[in-house]
C-alpha positions as CSV (number, residue, x, y, z in Angstrom):
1,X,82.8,-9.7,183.2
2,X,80.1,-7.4,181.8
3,X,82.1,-6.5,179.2
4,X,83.3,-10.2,177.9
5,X,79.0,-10.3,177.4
6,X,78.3,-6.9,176.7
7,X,75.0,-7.5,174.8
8,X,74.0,-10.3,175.4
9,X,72.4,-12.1,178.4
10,X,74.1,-15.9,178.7
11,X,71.8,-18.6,178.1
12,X,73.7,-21.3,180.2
13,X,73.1,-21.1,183.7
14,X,76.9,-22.2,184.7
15,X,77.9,-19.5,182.8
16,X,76.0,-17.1,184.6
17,X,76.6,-18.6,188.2
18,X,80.4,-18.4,186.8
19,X,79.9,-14.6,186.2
20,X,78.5,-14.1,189.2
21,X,81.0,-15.9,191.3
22,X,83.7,-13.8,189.2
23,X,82.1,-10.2,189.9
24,X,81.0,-10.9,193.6
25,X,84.6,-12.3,194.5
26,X,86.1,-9.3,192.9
27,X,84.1,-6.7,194.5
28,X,85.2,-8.7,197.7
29,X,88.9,-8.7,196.9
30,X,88.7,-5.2,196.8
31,X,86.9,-4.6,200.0
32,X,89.4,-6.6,201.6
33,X,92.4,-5.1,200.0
34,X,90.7,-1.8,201.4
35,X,90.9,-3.1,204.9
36,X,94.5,-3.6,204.3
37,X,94.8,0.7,204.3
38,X,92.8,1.8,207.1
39,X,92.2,5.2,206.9
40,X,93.4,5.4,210.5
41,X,96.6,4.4,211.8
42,X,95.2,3.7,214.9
43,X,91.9,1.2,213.3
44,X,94.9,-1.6,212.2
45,X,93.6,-4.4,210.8
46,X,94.4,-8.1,211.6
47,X,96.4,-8.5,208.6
48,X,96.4,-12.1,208.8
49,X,92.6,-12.4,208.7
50,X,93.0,-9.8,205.7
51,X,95.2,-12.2,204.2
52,X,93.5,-14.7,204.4
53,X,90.0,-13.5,202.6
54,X,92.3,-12.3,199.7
55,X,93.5,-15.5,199.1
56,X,89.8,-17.2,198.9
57,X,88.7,-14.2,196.8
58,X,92.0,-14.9,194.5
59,X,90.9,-18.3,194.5
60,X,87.3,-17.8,193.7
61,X,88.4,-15.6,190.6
62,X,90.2,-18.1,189.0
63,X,87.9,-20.9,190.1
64,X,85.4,-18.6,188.1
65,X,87.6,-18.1,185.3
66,X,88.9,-21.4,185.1
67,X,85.0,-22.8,184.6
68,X,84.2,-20.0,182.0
69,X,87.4,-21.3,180.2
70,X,85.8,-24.5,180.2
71,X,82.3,-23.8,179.1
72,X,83.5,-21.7,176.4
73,X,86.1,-24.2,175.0
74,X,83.4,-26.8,175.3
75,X,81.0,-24.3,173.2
76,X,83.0,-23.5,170.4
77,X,83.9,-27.1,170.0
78,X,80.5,-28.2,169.8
């Protein structure tokens, strides 16, 4: 996301709670995806909690996307 903004600092607050939203759900998504390779094949995972928090981090990300889509569009049309 940084680098869709590199120099500047968004003025509109959705666009930064969007940015935020995108950055913190895909830091999560790859925490969780971690999970899914424990180091240890004895420390397995419960895959279908695993699963689970991938798909709400999936959806977050293009929740996120889909608004920063929207703002922008809306932006350039004004």
């Amino acid at each position: 996301p940084a680098s869709v903004f590199p120099s500047q600092k968004p003025k509109s607050d959705l666009v930064r709670t969007s940015l935020r939203l995108l950055t913190s759900s895909a830091y999560r998504l790859q925490s969780e995806c971690r999970k899914a390779l424990p180091a240890e094949p004895s420390a397995a995972p419960d895959i279908q909690l695993v699963t689970q928090q991938v798909i709400q981090c999936a959806y977050d990300i293009a929740k996120a996307a889909k608004q920063l889509v929207t703002i922008t569009t809306k932006e350039n049309n004004n």
